[in-house]
ROVEXTI-980618 format. One line per field, with one value per residue (C-alpha): residue number from 1; residue in one letter; x, y, z. Coordinates in Angstrom, 1 decimal, padded with zeros to 4 digits. Last residue first. Example, Ala and Ser with C-alpha at 12.3 -4.5 7.8 and 13.67 -1.06 7.14 Angstrom:
BEGIN
num [2	1]
residu [S	A]
X [013.7	012.3]
Y [-001.1	-004.5]
Z [007.1	007.8]
END
This chain:
BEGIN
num [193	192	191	190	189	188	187	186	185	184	183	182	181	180	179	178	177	176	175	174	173	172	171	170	169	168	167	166	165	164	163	162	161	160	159	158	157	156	155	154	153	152	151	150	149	148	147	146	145	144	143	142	141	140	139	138	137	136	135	134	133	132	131	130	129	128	127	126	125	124	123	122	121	120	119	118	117	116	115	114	113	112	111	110	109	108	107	106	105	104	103	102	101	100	99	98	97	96	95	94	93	92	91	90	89	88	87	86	85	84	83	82	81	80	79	78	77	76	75	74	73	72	71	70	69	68	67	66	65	64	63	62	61	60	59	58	57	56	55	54	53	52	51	50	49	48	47	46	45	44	43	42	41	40	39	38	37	36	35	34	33	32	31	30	29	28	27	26	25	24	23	22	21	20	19	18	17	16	15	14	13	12	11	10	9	8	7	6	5	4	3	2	1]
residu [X	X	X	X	X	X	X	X	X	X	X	X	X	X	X	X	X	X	X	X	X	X	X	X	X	X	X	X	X	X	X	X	X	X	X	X	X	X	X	X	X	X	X	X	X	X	X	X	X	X	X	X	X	X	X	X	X	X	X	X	X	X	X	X	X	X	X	X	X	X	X	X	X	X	X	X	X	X	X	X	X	X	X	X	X	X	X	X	X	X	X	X	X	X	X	X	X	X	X	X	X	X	X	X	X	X	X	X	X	X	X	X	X	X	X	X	X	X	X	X	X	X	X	X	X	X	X	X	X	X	X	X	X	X	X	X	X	X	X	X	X	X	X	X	X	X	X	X	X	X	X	X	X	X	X	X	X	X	X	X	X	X	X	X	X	X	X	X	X	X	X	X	X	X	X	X	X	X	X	X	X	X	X	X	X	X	X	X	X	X	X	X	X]
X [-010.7	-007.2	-006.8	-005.9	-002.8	-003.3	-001.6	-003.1	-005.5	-003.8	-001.1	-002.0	-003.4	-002.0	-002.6	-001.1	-002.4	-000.3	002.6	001.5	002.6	-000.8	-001.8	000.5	-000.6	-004.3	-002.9	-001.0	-004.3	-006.6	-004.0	-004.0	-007.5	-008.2	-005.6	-003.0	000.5	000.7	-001.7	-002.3	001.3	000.8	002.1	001.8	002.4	000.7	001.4	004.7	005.5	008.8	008.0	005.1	007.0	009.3	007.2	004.9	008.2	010.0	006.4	006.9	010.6	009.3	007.1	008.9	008.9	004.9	002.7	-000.1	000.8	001.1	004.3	005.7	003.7	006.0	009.1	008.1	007.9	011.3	012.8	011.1	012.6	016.1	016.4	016.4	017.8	015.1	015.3	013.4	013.2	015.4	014.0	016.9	016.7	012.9	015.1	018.0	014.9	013.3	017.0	017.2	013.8	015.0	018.3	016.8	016.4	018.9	020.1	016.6	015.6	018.7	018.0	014.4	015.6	017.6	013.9	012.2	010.3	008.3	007.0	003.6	002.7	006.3	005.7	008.3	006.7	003.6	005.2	006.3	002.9	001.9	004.5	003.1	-000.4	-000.2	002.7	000.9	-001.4	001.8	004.6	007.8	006.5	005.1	009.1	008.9	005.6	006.4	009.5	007.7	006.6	006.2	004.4	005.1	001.7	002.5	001.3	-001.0	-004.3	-003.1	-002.2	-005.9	-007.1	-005.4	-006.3	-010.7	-009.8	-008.4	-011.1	-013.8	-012.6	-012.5	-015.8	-017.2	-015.6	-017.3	-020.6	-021.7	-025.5	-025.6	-022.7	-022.9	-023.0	-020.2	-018.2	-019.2	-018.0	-014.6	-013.7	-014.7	-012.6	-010.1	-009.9	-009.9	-006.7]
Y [-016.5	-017.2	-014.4	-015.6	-015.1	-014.7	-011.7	-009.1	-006.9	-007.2	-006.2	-002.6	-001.9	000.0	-001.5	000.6	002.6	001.5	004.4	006.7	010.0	010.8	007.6	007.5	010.8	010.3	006.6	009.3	011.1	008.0	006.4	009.8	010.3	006.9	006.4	003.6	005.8	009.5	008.9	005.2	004.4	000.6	-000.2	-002.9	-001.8	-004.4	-005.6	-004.4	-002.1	-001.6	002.3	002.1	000.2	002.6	006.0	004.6	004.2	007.6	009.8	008.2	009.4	012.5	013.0	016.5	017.9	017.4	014.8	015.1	018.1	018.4	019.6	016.9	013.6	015.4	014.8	011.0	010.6	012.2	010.4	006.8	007.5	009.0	005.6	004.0	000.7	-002.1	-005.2	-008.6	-010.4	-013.6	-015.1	-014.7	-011.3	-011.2	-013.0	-009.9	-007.3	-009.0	-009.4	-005.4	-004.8	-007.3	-005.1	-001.5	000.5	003.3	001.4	000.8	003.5	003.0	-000.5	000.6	002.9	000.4	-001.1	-003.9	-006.6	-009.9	-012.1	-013.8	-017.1	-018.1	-019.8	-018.1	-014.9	-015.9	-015.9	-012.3	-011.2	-013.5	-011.7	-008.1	-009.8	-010.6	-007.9	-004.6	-003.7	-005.4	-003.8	-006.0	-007.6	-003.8	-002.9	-004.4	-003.1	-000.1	-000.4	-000.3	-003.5	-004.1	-007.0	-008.8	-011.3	-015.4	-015.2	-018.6	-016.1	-013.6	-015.9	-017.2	-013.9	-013.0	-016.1	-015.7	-012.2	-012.8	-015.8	-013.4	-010.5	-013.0	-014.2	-010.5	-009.2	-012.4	-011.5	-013.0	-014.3	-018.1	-018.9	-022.5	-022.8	-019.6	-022.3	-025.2	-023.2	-021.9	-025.9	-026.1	-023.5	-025.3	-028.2	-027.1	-025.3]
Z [074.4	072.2	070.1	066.7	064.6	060.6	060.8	058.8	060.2	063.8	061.7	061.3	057.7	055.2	050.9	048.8	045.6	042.5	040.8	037.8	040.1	040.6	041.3	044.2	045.1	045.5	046.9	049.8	050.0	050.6	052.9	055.1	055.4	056.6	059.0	059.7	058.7	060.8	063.5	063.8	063.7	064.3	061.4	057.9	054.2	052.2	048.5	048.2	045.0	045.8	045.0	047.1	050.1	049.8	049.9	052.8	054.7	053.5	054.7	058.2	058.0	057.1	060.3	061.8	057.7	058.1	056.9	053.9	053.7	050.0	050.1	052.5	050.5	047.3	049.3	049.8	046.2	046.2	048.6	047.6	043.3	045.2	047.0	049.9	049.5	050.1	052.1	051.0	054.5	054.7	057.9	059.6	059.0	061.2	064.3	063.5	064.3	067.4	068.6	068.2	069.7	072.8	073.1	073.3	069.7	068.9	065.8	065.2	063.3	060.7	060.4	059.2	056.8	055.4	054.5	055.7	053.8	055.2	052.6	054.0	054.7	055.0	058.2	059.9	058.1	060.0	063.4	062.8	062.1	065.4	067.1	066.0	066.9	070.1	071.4	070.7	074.1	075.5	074.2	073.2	069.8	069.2	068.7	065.5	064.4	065.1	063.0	059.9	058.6	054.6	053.7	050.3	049.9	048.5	044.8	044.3	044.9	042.5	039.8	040.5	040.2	036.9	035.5	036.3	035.0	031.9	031.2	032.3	030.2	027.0	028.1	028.0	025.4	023.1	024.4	027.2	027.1	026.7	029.6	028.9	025.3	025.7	027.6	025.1	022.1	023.4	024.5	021.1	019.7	022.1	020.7	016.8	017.5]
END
């Protein structure tokens, strides 16, 4: 115990003006963001960022998201709900989709919590009844607490006002904002010049 009220002693030495909140916050702090920093990020992609791999305005950076989950710099996680949109989907989206399995994403069940949180985006308006499935994806990743919800549904997903009234929501409802971006915001892929 003595050890570390000196180790306590030399750091406030050092720091002369924090009070004793202060360097208690700062040592809380200083851990939390390290733990942060050694946590690898859970990305949620919505199917447009699947079928971007085959769409060339799209294609760089969807495959270098998917490249990045290869690497394991990232966590990739899909939803049933995405199996469900893609049943549809041509061949190549459909190989693009069992390549990003074999990668063991984290998949989440919908479930009544994501339903009915994505109900309550509907009566606020956030989206309309034609874009619930939209509303379903931001309402799963929230409720799985992922770290970054990625699309290229700029409308209805990747859009100012509408990630500042779904976190109104979220915080609303006593659940974390979420992180949207589209994965050229992400990925760490680089455009070649």
């Amino acid at each position: 115990m003595a050890g570390s009220a000196e180790c306590a002693i030399i750091v406030l030495d050092w720091t002369v003006q924090l009070s004793l909140s202060h360097f208690l916050f700062y040592l809380s702090s200083n851990q939390l963001y390290k733990t942060y920093l050694m946590k690898t990020p859970c990305i949620y992609l919505d199917t447009s960022v699947i079928g971007g791999c085959h769409d060339k305005e799209f294609a760089p950076w969807s495959n270098g998201l998917i490249e990045d989950f290869r690497l394991r710099n990232y966590i990739p996680v899909i939803s049933d709900l995405t199996f469900e949109e893609l049943i549809k989907a041509p061949k190549p989206v459909k190989q693009t989709l069992k390549k990003l399995v074999e990668f063991e994403p984290e998949i989440i069940e919908i479930n009544d919590d994501a339903l009915n949180l994505a109900e309550i985006y509907l009566e606020r308006r956030i989206l309309t009844p034609k874009y619930r499935d939209d509303a379903r994806h931001i309402a799963l990743a929230t409720v799985a607490n992922v770290d970054v919800l990625v699309s290229w549904n700029f409308k209805h997903i990747v859009h100012y006002d509408k990630i500042r009234l779904f976190n109104a929501v979220n915080l609303e409802q006593g659940l974390k904002t979420i992180d949207i971006y589209s994965p050229r915001e992400v990925t760490n892929y680089e455009e070649k010049d």
